[in-house]
VEXZAMAR-951084 format. One line per field, with one value per residue (C-alpha): residue in three letters; x, y, z; residue number from 1. Coordinates in Angstrom, 2 decimals, decimal comma. Layout:
% VEXZAMAR-951084
residuo = (ALA ...)
c1 = (X ...)
c2 = (Y ...)
c3 = (Z ...)
num = (NUM ...)
END
This chain:
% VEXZAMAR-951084
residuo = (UNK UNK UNK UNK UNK UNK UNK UNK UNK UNK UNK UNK UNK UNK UNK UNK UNK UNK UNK UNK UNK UNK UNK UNK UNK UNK UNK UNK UNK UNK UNK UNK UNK UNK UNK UNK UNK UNK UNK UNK UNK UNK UNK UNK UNK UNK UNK UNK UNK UNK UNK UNK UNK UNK UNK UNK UNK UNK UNK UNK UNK UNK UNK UNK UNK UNK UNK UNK UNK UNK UNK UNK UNK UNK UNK UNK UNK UNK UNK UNK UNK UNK UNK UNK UNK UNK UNK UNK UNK UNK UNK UNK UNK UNK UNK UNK UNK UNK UNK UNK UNK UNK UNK UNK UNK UNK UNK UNK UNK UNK UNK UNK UNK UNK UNK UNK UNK UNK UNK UNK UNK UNK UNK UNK UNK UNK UNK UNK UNK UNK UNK UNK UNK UNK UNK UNK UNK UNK UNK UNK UNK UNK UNK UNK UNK UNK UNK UNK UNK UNK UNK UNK UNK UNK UNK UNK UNK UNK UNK UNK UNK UNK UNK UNK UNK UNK UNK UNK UNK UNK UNK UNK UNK UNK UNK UNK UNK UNK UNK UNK UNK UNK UNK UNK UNK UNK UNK UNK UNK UNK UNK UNK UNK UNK UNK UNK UNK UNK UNK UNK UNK UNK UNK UNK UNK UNK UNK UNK UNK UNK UNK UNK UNK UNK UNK UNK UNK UNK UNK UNK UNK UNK UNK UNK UNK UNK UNK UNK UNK UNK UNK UNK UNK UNK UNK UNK UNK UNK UNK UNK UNK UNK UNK UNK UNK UNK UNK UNK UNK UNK UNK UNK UNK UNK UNK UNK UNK UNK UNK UNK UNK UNK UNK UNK UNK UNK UNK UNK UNK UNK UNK UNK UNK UNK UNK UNK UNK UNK UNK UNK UNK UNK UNK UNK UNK UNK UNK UNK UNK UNK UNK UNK UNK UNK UNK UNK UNK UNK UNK UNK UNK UNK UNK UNK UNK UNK UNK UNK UNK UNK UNK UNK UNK UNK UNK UNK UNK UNK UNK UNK UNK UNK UNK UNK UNK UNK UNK UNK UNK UNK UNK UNK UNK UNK UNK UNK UNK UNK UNK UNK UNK UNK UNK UNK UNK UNK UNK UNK UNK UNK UNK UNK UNK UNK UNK UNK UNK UNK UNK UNK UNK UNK)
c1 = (12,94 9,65 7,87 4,13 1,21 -1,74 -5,02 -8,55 -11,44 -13,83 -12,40 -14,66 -13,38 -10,09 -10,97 -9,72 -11,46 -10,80 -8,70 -12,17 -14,28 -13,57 -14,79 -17,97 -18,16 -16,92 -13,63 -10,63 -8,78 -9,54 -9,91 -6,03 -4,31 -2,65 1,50 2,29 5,77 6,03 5,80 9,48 10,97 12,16 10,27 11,87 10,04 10,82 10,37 12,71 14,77 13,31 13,52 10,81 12,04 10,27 11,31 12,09 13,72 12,40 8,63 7,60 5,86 2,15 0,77 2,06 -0,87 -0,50 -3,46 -3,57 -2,19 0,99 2,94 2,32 0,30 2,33 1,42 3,24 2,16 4,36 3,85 5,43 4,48 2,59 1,25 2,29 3,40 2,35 4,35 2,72 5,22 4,01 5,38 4,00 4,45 2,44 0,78 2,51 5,80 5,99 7,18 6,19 2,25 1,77 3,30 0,93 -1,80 -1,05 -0,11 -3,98 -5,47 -3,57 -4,49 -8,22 -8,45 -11,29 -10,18 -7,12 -9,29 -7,21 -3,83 -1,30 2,19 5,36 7,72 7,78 7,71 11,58 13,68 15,75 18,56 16,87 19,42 22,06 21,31 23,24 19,92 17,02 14,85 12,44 10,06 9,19 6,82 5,65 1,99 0,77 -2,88 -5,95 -6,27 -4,85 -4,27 -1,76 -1,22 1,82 2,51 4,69 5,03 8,17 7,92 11,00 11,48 13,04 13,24 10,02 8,74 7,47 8,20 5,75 6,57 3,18 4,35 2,01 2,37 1,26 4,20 3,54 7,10 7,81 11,26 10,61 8,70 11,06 13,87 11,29 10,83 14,56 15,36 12,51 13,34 17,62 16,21 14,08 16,56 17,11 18,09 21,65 22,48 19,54 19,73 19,03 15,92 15,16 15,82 12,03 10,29 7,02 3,68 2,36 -0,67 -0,73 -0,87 -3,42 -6,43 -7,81 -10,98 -13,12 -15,68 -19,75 -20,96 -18,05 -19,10 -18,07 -17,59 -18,39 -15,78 -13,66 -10,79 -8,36 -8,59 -8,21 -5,13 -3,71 -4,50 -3,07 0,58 0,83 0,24 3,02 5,75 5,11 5,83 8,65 10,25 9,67 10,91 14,18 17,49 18,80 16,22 17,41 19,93 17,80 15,14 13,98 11,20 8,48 7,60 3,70 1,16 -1,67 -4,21 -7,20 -6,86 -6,67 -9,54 -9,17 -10,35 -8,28 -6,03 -5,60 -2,20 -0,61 2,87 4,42 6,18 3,71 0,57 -0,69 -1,63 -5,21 -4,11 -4,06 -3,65 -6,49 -4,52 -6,82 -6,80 -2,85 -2,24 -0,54 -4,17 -4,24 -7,49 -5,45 -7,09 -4,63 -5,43 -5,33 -2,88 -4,99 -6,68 -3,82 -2,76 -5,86 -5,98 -9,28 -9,42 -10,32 -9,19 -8,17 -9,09 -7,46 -7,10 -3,63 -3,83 -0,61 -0,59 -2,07 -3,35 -7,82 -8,33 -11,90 -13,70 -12,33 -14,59 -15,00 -14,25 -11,63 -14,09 -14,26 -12,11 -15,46 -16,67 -13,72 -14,08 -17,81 -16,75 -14,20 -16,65 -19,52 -18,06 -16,62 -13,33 -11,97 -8,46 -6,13 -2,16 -0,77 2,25 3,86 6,47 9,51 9,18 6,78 3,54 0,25 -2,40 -5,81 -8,24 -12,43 -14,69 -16,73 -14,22 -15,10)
c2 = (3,83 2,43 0,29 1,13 -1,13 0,34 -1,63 -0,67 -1,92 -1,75 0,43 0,40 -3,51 -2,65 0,04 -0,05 2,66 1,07 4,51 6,48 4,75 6,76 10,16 7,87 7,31 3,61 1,88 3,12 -0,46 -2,98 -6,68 -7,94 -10,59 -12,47 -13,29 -17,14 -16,38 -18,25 -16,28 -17,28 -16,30 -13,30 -11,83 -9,69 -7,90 -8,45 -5,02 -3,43 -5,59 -4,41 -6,97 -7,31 -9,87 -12,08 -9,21 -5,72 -4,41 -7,23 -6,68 -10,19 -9,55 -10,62 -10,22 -9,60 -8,34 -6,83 -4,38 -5,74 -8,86 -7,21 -6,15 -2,40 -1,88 -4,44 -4,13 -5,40 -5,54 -6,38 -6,23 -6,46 -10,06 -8,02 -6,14 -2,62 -1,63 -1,91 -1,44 -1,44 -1,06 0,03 -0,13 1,10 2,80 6,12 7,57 10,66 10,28 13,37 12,23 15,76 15,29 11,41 12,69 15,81 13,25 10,98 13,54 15,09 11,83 11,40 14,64 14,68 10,81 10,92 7,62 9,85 12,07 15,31 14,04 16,55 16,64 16,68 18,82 20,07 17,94 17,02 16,07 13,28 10,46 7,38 4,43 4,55 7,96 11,08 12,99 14,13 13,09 11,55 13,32 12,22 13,14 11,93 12,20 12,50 11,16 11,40 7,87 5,20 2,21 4,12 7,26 7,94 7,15 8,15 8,52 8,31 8,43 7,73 7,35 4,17 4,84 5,63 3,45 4,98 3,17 4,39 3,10 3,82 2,86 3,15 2,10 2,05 4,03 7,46 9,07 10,16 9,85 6,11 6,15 7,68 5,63 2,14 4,25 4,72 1,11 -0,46 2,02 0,98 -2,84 -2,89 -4,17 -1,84 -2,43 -1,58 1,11 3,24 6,86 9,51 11,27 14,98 16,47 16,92 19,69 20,43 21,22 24,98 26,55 28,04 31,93 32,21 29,43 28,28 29,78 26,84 27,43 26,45 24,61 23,15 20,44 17,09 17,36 13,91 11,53 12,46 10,07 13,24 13,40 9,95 9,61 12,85 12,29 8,52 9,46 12,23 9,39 7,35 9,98 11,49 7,68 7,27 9,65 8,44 4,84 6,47 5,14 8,51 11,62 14,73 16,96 19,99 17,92 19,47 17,93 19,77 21,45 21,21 23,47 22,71 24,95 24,05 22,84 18,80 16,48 13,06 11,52 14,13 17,11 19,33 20,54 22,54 22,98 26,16 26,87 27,51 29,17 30,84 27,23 26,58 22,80 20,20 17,36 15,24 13,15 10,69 9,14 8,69 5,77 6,82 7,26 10,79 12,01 15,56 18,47 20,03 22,36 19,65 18,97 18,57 22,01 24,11 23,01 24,44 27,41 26,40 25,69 22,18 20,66 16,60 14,90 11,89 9,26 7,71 4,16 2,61 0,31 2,68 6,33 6,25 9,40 10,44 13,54 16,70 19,38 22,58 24,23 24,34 22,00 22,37 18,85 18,20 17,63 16,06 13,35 12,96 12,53 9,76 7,95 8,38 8,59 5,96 7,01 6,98 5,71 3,98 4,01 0,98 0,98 -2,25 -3,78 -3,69 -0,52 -1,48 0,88 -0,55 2,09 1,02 3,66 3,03 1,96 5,02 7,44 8,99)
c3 = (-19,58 -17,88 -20,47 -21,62 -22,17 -23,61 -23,71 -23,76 -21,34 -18,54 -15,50 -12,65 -11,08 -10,62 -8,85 -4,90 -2,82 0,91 1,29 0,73 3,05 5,61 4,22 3,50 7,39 7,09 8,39 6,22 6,32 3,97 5,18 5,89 4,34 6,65 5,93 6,62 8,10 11,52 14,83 15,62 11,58 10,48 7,25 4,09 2,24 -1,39 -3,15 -0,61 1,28 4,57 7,98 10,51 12,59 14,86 18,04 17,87 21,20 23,19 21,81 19,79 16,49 17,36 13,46 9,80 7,29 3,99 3,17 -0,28 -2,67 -3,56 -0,45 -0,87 2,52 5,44 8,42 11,63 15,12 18,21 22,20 24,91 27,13 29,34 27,03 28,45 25,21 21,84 18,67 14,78 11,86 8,55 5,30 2,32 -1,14 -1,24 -4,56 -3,28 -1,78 1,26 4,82 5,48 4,59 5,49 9,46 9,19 8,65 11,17 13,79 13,21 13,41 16,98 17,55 17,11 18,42 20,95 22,65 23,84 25,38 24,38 24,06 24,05 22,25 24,35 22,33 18,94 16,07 15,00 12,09 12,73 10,59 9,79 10,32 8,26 6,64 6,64 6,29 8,79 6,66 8,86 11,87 15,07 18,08 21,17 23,05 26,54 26,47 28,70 28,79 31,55 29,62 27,46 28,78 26,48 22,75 19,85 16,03 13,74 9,83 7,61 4,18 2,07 -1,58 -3,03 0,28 3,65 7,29 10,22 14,00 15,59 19,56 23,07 26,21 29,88 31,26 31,97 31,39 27,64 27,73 28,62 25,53 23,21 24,32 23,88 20,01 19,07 20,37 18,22 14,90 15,42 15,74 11,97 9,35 6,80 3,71 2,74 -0,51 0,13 -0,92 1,54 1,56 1,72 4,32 6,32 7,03 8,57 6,76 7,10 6,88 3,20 3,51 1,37 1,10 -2,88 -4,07 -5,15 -7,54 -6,29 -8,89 -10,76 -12,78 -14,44 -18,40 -20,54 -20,41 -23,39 -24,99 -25,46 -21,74 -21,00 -23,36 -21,78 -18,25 -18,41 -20,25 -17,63 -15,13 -17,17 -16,95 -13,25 -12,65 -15,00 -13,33 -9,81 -10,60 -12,44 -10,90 -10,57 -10,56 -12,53 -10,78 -10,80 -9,20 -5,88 -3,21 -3,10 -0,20 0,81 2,84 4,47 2,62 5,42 9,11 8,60 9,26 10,56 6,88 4,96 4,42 1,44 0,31 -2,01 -3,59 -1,04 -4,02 -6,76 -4,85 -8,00 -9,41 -8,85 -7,83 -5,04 -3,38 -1,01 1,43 2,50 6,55 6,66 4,67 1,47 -0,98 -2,63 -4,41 -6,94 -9,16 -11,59 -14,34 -17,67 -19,44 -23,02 -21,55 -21,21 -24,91 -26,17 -24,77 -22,36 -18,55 -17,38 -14,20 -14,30 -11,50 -10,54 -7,44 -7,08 -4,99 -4,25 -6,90 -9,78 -10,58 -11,62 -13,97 -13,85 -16,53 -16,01 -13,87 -15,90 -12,85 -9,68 -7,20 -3,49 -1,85 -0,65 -4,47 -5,78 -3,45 -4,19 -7,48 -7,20 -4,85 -7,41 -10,77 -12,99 -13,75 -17,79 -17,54 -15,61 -15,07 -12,99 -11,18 -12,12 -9,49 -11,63 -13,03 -15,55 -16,00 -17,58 -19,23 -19,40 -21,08 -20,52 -22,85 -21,81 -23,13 -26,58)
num = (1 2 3 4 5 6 7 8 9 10 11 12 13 14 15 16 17 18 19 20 21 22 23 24 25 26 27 28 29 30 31 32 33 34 35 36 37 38 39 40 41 42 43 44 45 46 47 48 49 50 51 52 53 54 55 56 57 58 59 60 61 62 63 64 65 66 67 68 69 70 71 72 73 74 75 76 77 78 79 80 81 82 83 84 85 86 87 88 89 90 91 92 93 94 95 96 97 98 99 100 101 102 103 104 105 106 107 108 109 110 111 112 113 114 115 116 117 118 119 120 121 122 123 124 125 126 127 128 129 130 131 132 133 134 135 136 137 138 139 140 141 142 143 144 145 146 147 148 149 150 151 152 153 154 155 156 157 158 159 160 161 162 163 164 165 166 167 168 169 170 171 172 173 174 175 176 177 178 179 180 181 182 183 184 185 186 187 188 189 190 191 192 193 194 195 196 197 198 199 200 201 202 203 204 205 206 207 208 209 210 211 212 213 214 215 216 217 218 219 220 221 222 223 224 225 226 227 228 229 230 231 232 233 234 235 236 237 238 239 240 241 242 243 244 245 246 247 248 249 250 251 252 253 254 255 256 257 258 259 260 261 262 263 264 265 266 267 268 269 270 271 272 273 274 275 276 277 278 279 280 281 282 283 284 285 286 287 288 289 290 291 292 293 294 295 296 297 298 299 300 301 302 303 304 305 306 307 308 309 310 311 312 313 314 315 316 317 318 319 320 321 322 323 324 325 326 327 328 329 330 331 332 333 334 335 336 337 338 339 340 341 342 343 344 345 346 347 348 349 350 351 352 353 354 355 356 357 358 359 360 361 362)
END
């Protein structure tokens, strides 16, 4: 059983919103925190057990960032000497945990990349076994590009746990199947962590067959202390459950559509599964930040309709006022951006969850 705190303060510093900078037009990645591992050491990462050594495949490791203070957001880069190909390695811990949406994101962003100059895939997306899994439950593609410096490059997402590793590789070799034998080589050469459960197996994201009707004026209600209360011990359980050493046996992945066509800053999904629920998910750029509207919890209780807003970092879930209406993506993320929010959930590293409710809240 996760333990609780409760405590009662000031939200807005703890808020993190480098993942919504780029729906404001600026760059998505926060300023990186250089790792003082030496070029020629290997590095584990604590929370998972994962191994970036100094080379993968023959590439050396050129840099070792984490996005944050807390190892949630690493970031590796290797090369080749020459520099004809270029590997990055990301590991991180998404607020929502989907190989299927985080590769639907990335593969837009490739996608609508101008520097490629109309890069086109090479095959179909596929399902493959992460090392030492039983399960496809990662997916993998590879890109011709207009470009000359790097006229090829490739994308493979896995999961680890409740962790995600992305192998983002380019290179100045035209041939593809150069590329994805350079991409298996570098994915067989991370160290992963023994005793790791399979994932589910992966799917692709679909267009939803029927889009959400957002309302045109929906509308922020005052920051209420039921809502705050209800919106945080929601928080607390959806991550109770996701930090549980064994999930329930009637649990099931759920399986996502797309219910617009993807933008480089965002995508909005839906549960494939439940289309009559006016509710959603924001993916924001590709690096594990979600912005969700759900019909709330305290509102369904009482008979009204109110939809909770919320924006789940990778360290801790922001819930803002509810809107009295189903917003447009477009206003939810205004209101994140804008709006202090009126509780707070934090994801502690051991399991642990902390619940922080505003001063605002009444």
């Amino acid at each position: 059983m996760i333990g609780r705190r409760l405590r009662r303060g000031a939200l807005w510093p703890f808020v993190a919103f480098g993942a919504l900078l780029a729906f404001a037009g600026a760059p998505a990645q926060a300023e990186l925190r250089p790792l003082e591992v030496p070029a020629t050491s290997g590095w584990q990462h604590a929370a998972t057990g994962l191994i970036l050594r100094s080379q993968l495949a023959g590439y050396r490791r050129t840099s070792l960032d984490d996005g944050g203070t807390a190892e949630l957001d690493v970031i590796a880069g290797f090369s080749a000497p020459d520099q004809s190909t270029i590997v990055t390695v990301y590991l991180f811990r998404p607020a929502l945990m989907s190989v299927p949406v985080w590769f639907d994101r990335s593969d837009t962003q490739i996608l609508l990349r101008e520097e490629y100059r109309g890069p086109q895939p090479v095959a179909e997306t596929r399902a493959f076994a992460p090392p030492s899994a039983s399960v496809a439950s990662g997916l993998r593609r590879t890109y011709t590009t207009g470009t000359a410096d790097f006229p090829t490059t490739g994308l493979a997402i896995m999961p680890m746990g409740e962790w995600l590793v992305a192998v983002r590789i380019s290179s100045h070799d035209p041939d593809p199947a150069a590329l994805e034998t350079s991409l298996d080589a570098v994915i067989a050469a991370i160290g992963w962590p023994d005793g790791v459960e399979d994932g589910a197996p992966a799917t692709l994201v679909a267009s939803c067959p029927t889009p959400l009707k957002y309302a045109r004026r929906a509308k922020l209600q005052p920051p209420s202390m039921v809502d705050a209360l209800m919106g945080a011990a929601l928080m607390g359980v959806i991550e109770e459950k996701r930090s549980g050493s064994e999930p329930p046996a009637d649990a099931r992945p759920v399986v996502f559509c797309r219910d617009a066509p993807g933008k480089a800053e965002f995508g909005v999904y839906r549960n494939a599964a439940d289309l009559d629920r006016e509710s959603y998910w924001i993916a924001i750029g590709d690096a594990g930040r979600i912005v969700s509207v759900a019909p709330s919890l305290g509102a369904v209780l009482n008979g009204d309709k109110a939809y909770m807003l919320s924006f789940g970092d990778l360290d801790r879930t922001l819930v803002f006022p509810n809107f009295d209406k189903l917003a447009s993506p477009e206003r939810a993320l205004e209101a994140v951006t804008t709006t202090s929010p009126i509780s707070s959930t934090a994801r502690g590293a051991g399991g642990g969850s902390t619940i922080t409710i505003s001063t605002d809240a009444k």
